[in-house]
ZANUTOR-327132 format. One record per residue (C-alpha): residue number from 1; x, y, z. Coordinates in steps of 0.1 Angstrom, whole numbers. Example, Ala and Ser with C-alpha at 12.3 -4.5 7.8 and 13.67 -1.06 7.14 Angstrom:
<site num="1" X="123" Y="-45" Z="78"/>
<site num="2" X="137" Y="-11" Z="71"/>
***
This chain:
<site num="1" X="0" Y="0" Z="0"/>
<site num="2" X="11" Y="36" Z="-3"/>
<site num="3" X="15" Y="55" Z="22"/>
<site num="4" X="37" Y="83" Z="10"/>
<site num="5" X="26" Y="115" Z="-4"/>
<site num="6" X="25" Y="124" Z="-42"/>
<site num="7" X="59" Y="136" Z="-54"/>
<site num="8" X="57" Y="165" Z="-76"/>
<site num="9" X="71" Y="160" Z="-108"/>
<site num="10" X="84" Y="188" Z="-133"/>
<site num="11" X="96" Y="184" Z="-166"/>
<site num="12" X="113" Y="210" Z="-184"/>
<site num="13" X="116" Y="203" Z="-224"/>
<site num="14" X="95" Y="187" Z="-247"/>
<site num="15" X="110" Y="174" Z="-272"/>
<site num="16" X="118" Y="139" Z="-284"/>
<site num="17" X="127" Y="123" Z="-252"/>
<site num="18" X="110" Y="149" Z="-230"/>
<site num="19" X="80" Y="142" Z="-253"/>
<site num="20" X="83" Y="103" Z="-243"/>
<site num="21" X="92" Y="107" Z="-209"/>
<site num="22" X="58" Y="125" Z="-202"/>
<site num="23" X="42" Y="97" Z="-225"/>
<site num="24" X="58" Y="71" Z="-201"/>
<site num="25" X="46" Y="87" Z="-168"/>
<site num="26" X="13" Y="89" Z="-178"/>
<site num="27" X="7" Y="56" Z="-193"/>
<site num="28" X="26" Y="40" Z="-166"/>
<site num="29" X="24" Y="65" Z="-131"/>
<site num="30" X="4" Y="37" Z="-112"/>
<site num="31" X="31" Y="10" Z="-119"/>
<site num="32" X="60" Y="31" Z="-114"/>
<site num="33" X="41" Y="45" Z="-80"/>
<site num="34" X="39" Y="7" Z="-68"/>
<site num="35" X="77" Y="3" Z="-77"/>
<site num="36" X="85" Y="37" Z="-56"/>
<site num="37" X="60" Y="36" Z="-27"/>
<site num="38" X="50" Y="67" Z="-36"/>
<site num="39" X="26" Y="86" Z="-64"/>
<site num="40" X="40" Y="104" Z="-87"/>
<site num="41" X="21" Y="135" Z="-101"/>
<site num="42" X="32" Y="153" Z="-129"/>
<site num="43" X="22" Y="186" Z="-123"/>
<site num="44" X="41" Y="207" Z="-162"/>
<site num="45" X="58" Y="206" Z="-186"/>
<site num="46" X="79" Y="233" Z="-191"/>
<site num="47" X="86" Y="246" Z="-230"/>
<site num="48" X="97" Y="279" Z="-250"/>
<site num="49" X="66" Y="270" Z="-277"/>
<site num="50" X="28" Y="260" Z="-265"/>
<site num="51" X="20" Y="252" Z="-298"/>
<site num="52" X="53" Y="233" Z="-315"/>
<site num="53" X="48" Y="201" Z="-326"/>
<site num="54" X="55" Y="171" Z="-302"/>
<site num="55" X="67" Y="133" Z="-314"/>
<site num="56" X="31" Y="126" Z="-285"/>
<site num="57" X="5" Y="145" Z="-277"/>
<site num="58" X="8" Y="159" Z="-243"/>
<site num="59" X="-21" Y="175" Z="-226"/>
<site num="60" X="-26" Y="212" Z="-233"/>
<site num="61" X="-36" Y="218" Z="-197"/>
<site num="62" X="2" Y="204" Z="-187"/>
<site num="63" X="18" Y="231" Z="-209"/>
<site num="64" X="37" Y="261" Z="-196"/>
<site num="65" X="61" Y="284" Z="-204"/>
<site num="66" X="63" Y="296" Z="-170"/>
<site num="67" X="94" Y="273" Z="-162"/>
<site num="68" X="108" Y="287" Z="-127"/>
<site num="69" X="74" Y="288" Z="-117"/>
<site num="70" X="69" Y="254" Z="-123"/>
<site num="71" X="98" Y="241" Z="-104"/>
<site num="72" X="92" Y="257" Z="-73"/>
<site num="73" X="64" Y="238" Z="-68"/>
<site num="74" X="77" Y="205" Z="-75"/>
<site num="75" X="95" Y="180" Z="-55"/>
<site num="76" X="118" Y="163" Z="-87"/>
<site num="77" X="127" Y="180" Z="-115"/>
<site num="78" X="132" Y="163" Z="-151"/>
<site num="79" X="154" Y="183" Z="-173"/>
<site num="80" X="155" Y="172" Z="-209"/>
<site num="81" X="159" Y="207" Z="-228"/>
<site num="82" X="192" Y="203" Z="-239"/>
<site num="83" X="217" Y="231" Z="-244"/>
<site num="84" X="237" Y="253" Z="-214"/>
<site num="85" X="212" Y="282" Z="-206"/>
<site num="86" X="189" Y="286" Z="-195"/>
<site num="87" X="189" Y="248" Z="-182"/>
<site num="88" X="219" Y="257" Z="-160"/>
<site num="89" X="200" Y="285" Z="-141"/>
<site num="90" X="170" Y="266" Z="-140"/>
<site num="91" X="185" Y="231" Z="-125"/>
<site num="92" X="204" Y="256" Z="-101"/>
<site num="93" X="172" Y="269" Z="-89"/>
<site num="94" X="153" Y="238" Z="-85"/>
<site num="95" X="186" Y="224" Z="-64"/>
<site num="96" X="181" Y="255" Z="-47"/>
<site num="97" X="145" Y="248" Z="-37"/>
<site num="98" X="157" Y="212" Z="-25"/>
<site num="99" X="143" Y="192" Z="-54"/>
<site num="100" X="164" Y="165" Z="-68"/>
<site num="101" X="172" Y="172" Z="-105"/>
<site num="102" X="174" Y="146" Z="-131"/>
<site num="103" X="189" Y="160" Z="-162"/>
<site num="104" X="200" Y="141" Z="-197"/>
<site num="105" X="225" Y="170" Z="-202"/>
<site num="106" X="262" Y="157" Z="-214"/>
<site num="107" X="274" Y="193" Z="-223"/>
<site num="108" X="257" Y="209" Z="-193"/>
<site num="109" X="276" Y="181" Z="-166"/>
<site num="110" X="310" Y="184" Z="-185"/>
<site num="111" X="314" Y="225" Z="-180"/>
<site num="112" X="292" Y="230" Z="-151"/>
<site num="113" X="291" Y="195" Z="-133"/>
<site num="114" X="314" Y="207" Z="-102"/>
<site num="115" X="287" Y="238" Z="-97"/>
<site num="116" X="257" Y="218" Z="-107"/>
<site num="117" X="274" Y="192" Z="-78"/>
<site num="118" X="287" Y="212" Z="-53"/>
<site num="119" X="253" Y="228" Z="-46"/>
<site num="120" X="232" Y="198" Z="-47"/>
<site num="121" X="260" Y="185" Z="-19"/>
<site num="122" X="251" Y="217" Z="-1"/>
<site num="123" X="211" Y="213" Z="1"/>
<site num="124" X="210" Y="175" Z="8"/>
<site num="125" X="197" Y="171" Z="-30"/>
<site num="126" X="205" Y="146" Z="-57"/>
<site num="127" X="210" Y="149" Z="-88"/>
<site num="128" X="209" Y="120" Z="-112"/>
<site num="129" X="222" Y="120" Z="-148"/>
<site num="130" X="220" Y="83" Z="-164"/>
<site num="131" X="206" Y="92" Z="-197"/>
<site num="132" X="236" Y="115" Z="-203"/>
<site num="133" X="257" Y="95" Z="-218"/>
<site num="134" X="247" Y="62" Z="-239"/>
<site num="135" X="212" Y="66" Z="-238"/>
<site num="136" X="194" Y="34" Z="-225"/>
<site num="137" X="227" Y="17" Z="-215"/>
<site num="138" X="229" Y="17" Z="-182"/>
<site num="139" X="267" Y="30" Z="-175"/>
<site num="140" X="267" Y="60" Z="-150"/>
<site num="141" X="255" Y="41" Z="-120"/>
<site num="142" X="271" Y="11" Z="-123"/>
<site num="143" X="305" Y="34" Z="-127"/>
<site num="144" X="292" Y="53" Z="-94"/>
<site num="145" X="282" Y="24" Z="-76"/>
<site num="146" X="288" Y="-6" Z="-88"/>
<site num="147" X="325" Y="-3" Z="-94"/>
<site num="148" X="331" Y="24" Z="-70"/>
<site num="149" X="354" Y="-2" Z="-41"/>
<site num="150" X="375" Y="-14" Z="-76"/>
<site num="151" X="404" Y="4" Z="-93"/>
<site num="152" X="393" Y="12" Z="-130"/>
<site num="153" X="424" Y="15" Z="-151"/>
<site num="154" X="405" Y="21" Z="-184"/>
<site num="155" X="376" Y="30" Z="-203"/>
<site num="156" X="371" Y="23" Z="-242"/>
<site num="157" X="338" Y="38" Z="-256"/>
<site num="158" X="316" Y="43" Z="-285"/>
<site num="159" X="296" Y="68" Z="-275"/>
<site num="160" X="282" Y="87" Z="-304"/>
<site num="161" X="252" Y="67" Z="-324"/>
<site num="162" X="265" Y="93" Z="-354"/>
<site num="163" X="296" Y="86" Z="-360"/>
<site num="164" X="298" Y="47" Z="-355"/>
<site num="165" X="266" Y="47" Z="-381"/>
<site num="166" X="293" Y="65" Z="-407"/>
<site num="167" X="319" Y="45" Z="-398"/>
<site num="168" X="301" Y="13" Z="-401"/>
<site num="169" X="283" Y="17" Z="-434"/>
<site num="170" X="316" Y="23" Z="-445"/>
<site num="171" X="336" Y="-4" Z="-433"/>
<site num="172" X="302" Y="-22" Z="-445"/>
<site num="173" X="299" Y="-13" Z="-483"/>
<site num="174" X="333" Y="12" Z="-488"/>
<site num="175" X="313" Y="42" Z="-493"/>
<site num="176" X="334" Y="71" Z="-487"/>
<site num="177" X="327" Y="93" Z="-454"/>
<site num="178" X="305" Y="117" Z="-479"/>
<site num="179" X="281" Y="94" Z="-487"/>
<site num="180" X="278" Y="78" Z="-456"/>
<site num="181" X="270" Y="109" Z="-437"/>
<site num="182" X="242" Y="114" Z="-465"/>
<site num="183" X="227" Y="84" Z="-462"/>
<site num="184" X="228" Y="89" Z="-419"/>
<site num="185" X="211" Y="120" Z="-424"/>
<site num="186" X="187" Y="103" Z="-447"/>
<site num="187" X="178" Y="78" Z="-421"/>
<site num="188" X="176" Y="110" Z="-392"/>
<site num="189" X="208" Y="92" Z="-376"/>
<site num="190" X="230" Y="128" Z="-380"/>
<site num="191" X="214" Y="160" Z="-373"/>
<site num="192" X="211" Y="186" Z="-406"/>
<site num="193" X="244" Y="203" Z="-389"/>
<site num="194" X="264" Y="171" Z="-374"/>
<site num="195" X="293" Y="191" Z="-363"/>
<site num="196" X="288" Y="182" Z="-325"/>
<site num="197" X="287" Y="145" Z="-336"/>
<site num="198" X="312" Y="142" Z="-365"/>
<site num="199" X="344" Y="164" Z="-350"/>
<site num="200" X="339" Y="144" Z="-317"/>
<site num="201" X="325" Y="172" Z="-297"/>
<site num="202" X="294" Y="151" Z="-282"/>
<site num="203" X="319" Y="123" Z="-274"/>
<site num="204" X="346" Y="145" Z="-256"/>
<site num="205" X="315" Y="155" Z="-233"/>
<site num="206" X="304" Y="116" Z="-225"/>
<site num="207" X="340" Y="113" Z="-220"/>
<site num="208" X="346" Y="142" Z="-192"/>
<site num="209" X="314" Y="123" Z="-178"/>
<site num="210" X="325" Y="93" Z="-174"/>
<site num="211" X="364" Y="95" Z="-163"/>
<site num="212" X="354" Y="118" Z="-135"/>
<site num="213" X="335" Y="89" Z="-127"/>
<site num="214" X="355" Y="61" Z="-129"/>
<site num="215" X="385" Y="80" Z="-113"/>
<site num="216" X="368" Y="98" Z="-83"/>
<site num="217" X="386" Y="129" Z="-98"/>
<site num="218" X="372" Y="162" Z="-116"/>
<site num="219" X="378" Y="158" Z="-153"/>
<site num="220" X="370" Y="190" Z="-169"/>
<site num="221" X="357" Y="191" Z="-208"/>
<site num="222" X="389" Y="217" Z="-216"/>
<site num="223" X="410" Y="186" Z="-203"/>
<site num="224" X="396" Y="159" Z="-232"/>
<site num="225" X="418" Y="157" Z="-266"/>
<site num="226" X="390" Y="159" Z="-290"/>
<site num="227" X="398" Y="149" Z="-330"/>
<site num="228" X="368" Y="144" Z="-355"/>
<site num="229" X="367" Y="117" Z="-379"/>
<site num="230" X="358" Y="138" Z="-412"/>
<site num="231" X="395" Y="130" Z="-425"/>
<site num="232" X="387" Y="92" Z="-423"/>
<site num="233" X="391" Y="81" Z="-458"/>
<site num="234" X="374" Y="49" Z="-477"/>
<site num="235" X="410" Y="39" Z="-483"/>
<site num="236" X="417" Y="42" Z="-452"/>
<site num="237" X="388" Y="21" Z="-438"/>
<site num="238" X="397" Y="-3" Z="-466"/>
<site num="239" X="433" Y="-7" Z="-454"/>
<site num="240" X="419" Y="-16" Z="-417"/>
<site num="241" X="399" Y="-41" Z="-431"/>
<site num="242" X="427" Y="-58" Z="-454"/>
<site num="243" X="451" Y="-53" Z="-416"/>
<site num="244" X="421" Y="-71" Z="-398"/>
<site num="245" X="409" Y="-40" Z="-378"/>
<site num="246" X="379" Y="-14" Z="-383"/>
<site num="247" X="383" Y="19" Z="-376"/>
<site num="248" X="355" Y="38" Z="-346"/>
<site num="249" X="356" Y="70" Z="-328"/>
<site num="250" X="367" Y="61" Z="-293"/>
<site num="251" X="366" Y="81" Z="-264"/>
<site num="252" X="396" Y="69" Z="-241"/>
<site num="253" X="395" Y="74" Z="-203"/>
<site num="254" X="425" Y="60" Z="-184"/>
<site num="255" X="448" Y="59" Z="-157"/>
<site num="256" X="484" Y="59" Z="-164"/>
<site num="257" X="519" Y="70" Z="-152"/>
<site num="258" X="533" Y="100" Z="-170"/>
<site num="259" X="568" Y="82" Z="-185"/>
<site num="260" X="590" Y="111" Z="-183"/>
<site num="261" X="581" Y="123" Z="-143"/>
<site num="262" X="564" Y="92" Z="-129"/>
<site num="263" X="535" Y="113" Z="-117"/>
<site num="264" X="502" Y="89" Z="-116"/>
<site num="265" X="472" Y="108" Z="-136"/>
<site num="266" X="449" Y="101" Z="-156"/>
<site num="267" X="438" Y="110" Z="-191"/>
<site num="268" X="407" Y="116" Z="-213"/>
<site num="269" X="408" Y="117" Z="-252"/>
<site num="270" X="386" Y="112" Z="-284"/>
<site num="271" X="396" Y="104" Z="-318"/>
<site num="272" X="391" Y="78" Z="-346"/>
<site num="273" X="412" Y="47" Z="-338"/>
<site num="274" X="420" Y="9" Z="-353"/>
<site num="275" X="402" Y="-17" Z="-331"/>
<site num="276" X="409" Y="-51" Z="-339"/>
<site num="277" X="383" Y="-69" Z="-351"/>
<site num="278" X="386" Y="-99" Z="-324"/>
<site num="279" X="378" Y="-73" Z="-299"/>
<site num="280" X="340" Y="-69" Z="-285"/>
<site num="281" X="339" Y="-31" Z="-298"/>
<site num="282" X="345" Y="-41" Z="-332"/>
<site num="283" X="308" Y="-58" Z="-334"/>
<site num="284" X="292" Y="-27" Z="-326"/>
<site num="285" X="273" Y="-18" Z="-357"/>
<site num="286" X="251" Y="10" Z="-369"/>
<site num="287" X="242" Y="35" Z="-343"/>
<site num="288" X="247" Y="18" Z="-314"/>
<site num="289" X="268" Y="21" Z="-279"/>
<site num="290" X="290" Y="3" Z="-261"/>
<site num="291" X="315" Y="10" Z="-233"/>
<site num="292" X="341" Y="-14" Z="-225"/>
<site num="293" X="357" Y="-14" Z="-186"/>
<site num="294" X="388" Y="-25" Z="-177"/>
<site num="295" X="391" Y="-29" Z="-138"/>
<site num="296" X="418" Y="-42" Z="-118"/>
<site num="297" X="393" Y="-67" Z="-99"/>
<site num="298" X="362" Y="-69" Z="-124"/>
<site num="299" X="381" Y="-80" Z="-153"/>
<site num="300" X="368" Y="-66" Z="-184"/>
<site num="301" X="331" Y="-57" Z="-186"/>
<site num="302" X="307" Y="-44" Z="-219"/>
<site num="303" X="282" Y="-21" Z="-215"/>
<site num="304" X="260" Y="-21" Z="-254"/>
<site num="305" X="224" Y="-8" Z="-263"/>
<site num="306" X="209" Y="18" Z="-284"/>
<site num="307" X="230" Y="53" Z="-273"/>
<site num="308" X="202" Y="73" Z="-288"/>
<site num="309" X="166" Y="79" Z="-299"/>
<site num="310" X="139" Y="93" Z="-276"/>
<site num="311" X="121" Y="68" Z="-262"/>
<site num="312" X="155" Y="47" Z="-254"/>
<site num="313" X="169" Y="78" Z="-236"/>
<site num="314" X="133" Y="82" Z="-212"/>
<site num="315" X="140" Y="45" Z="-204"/>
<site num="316" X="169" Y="58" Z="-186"/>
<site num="317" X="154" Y="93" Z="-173"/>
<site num="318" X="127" Y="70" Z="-158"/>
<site num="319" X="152" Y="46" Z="-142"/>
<site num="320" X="162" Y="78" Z="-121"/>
<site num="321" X="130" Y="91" Z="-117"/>
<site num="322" X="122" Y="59" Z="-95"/>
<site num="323" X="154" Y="62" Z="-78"/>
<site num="324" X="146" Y="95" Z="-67"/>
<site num="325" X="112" Y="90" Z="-58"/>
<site num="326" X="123" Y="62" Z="-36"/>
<site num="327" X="151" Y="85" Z="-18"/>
<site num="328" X="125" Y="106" Z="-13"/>
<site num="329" X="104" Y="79" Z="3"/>
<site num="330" X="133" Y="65" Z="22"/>
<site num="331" X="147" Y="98" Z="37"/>
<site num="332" X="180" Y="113" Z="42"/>
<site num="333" X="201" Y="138" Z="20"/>
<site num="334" X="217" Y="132" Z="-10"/>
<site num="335" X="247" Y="113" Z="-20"/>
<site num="336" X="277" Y="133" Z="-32"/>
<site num="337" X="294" Y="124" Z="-59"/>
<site num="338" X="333" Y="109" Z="-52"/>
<site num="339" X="350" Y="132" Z="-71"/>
<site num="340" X="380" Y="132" Z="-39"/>
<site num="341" X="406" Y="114" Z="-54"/>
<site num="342" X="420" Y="146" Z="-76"/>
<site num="343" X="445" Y="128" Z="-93"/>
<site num="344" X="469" Y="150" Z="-122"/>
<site num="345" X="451" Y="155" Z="-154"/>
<site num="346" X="477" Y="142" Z="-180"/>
<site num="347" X="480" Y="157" Z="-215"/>
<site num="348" X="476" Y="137" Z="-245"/>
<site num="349" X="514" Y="132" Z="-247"/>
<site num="350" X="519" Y="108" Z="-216"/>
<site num="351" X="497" Y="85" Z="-235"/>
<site num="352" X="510" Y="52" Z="-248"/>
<site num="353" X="495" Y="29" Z="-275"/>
<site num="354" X="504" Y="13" Z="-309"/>
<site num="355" X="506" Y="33" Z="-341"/>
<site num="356" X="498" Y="28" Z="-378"/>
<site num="357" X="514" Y="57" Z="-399"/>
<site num="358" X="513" Y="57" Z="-437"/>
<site num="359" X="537" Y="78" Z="-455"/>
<site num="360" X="538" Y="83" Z="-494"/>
<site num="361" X="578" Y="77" Z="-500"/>
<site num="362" X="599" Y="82" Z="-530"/>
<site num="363" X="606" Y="45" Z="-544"/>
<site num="364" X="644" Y="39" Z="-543"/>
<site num="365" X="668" Y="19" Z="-521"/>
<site num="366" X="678" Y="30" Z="-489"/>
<site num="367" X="642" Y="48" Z="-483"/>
<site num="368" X="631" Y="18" Z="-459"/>
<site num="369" X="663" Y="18" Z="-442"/>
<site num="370" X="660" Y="57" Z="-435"/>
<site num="371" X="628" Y="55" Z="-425"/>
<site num="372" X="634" Y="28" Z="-400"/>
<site num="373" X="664" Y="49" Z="-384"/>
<site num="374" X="640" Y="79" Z="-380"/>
<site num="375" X="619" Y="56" Z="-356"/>
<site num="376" X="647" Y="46" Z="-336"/>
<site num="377" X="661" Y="79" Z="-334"/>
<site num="378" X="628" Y="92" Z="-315"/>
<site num="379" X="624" Y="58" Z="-294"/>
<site num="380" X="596" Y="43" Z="-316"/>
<site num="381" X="597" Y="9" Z="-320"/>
<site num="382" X="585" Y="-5" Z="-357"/>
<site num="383" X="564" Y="-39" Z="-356"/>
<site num="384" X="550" Y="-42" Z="-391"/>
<site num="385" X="558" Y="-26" Z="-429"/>
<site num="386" X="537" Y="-33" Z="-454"/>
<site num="387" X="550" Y="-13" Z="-490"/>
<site num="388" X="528" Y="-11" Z="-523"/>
<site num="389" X="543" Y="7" Z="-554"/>
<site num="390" X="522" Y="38" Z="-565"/>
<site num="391" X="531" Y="61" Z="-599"/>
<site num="392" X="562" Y="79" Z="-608"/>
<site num="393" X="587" Y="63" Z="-583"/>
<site num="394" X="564" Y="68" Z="-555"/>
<site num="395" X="561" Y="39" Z="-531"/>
<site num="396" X="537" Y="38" Z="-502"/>
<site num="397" X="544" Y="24" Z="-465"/>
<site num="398" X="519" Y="15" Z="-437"/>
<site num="399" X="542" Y="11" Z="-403"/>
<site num="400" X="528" Y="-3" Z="-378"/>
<site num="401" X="551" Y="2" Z="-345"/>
<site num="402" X="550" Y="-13" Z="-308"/>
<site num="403" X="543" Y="10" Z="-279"/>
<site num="404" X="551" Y="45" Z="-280"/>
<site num="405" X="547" Y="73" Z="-258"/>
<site num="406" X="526" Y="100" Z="-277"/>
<site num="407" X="554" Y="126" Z="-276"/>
<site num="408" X="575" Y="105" Z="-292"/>
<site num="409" X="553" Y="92" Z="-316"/>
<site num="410" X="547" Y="129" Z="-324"/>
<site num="411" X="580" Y="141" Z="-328"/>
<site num="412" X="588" Y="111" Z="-357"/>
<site num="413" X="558" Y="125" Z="-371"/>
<site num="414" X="571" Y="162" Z="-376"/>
<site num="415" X="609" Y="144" Z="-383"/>
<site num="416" X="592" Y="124" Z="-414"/>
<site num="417" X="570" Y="155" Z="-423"/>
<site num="418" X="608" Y="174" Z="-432"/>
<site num="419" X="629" Y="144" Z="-447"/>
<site num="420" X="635" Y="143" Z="-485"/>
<site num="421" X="627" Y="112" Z="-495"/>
<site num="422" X="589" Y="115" Z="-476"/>
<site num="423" X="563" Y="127" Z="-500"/>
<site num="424" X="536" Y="127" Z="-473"/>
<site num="425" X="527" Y="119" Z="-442"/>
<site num="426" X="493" Y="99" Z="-451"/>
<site num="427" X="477" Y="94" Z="-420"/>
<site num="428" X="481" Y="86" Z="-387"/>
<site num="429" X="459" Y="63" Z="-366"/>
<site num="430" X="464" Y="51" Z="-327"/>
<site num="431" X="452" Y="18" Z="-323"/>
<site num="432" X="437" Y="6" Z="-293"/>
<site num="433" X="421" Y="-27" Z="-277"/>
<site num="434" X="453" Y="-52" Z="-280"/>
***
């Protein structure tokens, strides 16, 4: 039986998964109420338009565009508008109130999620945040909870629907990235401007999220190498394939120890990469999600489901609603998030992984040889060399090396980009997952 009053419940945004989150609490308020031991009553929805079209139809009586109005009479708060303002002054004022915020807001949590935090720490409120990154995969709390008495060393992720939709259709049929960005905006997978997705902007967000997370330490969005994958090239692709890998965008959270001081950080970073194609990640098709865990005690776990879409993304808004209508039920403040551990943020350079680098060389003896010394001469170690003959005395070479320390693999880079006999430097691609 329930005993407990009606919770309040506001939702701010109305469009396609604040559109399916309302549909969901109406539908399903009674079940949900039973799970929760308490009624939920949804008392607005907050939007800028009365009249815009919604993916459900949601009671005009509901409507309002009297947003602060609306949260300070509500007990949870459901943010779903999207953007920074003015959905970081209005979950500040609902924390403010003492409602517990629920927000799906990757962009808003990477810049503001020590402010957005701090406060909530400071009222006794909660604020929950699964649906902001991967959609319906359930990834935040089991990083928060689950795994929080285990040492998490790294974090592989696919965490843009966009961009492994591009990448897989072409890896799929060799389409260039041109076409297969046409025929994802065709389907509605990439947005009519996919900047966000495409340069790695929406995954460098998901990534501040989630090594914050796994490393009990503040990992601000300024801190995350970001690099797009417009460059990826069907050649490119191709190549993998013949190598045995394919290439995603990963986002790359990890603890490591800087080489050249020995200082224990960790780093975040996005950027297209070779997975092999033995590993889990290299399975994940279309626009799906996946996160891969490395722990220290848990072994190696997956996290896969749809990353995107409305109604996948309220499944996970939904999830936290019931928690916090059960908090609510149970009593007591909030729980702060364990962001104590503070460990170095380390740049890009500390990082080590295997390379692939593809120069266009000028075909004549010696040029291997050459080539090979400039490695060694920056402390990268060569593993692989594959050589096809192109036009006019041009050769090209695809080098795969051991492990390298970034810097080092950058300064071979800029010591091939100068020598004479190297046309180009082609491309070069990290990979990760051996």
């Amino acid at each position: 039986m329930i005993e407990y009053r009606d919770l309040r419940v506001a939702v701010l945004g109305a469009g396609s998964v604040g559109s399916q989150v309302v549909d969901l609490l109406l539908r399903h308020g009674e079940e949900l109420a039973a799970r929760t031991g308490a009624g939920l009553e949804l008392v607005g929805v907050g939007v800028r338009n009365l009249h815009a079209p919604r993916d459900t139809e949601i009671p005009s009586a509901l409507l309002t565009t009297d947003l602060e109005s609306l949260i300070l009479g509500a007990d949870i708060v459901v943010e779903v508008m999207g953007g920074i303002e003015p959905a970081r002054s209005l979950i500040l004022k609902a924390l403010e109130s003492g409602a517990d915020v629920i927000t799906a807001n990757k962009a808003l949590l990477a810049e503001h999620g020590p402010e957005l935090f701090d406060l909530a720490q400071q009222v006794g409120a909660q604020l929950y945040y699964e649906a902001a990154v991967g959609g319906a995969i359930p990834i935040i709390r089991p990083l928060r909870d689950s795994l929080a008495g285990d040492r998490i060393t790294r974090i592989l992720g696919i965490v843009n629907g966009t961009t492994n939709f591009i990448l897989d259709s072409m890896d799929a049929s060799g389409a260039g990235y041109e076409d297969a960005l046409a025929e994802a905006t065709r389907l509605g997978y990439a947005e009519a401007d996919p900047t966000a997705d495409v340069e790695g902007y929406d995954a460098a967000a998901k990534a501040a999220i989630l090594a914050s997370l796994a490393f009990h330490t503040t990992v601000p969005l300024t801190a995350v190498h970001r690099e797009g994958m417009t460059s990826v090239t069907a050649q490119q692709v191709e190549a993998a394939r013949e190598a045995g890998y394919v290439v995603k965008l990963l986002a790359i959270c990890e603890r490591l120890v800087d080489p050249a001081s020995g200082v224990d950080g960790v780093s975040a970073r996005v950027h297209p990469a070779l997975v092999p194609r033995s590993h889990p990640l290299a399975a994940v098709h279309g626009g799906n999600n996946a996160v891969f865990v490395q722990a220290e005690a848990a072994g190696s776990l997956m996290f896969y489901g749809a990353g995107a879409g409305g109604v996948q993304t309220a499944s996970a808004v939904l999830g936290d609603l019931v928690s916090a209508a059960r908090r609510h039920v149970a009593g007591g403040p909030g729980v702060a998030e364990s962001t104590h551990a503070e460990l170095p943020i380390l740049p890009i350079s500390s990082a080590i992984t295997r390379y692939q680098v593809t120069l266009e060389v000028q075909d004549r003896p010696g040029v291997l040889a050459g080539i090979a010394g400039l490695f060694a001469e920056h402390g990268v170690s060569v593993e692989t060399v594959a050589q096809s003959v192109g036009e006019q005395d041009t050769a090209t070479l695809v080098i795969g090396t051991h492990r390298a320390q970034e810097s080092a693999l950058a300064a071979t880079v800029a010591a091939l980009q100068t020598d004479p006999v190297v046309s180009r430097v082609v491309s070069v691609l990290r990979v990760e997952g051996l």
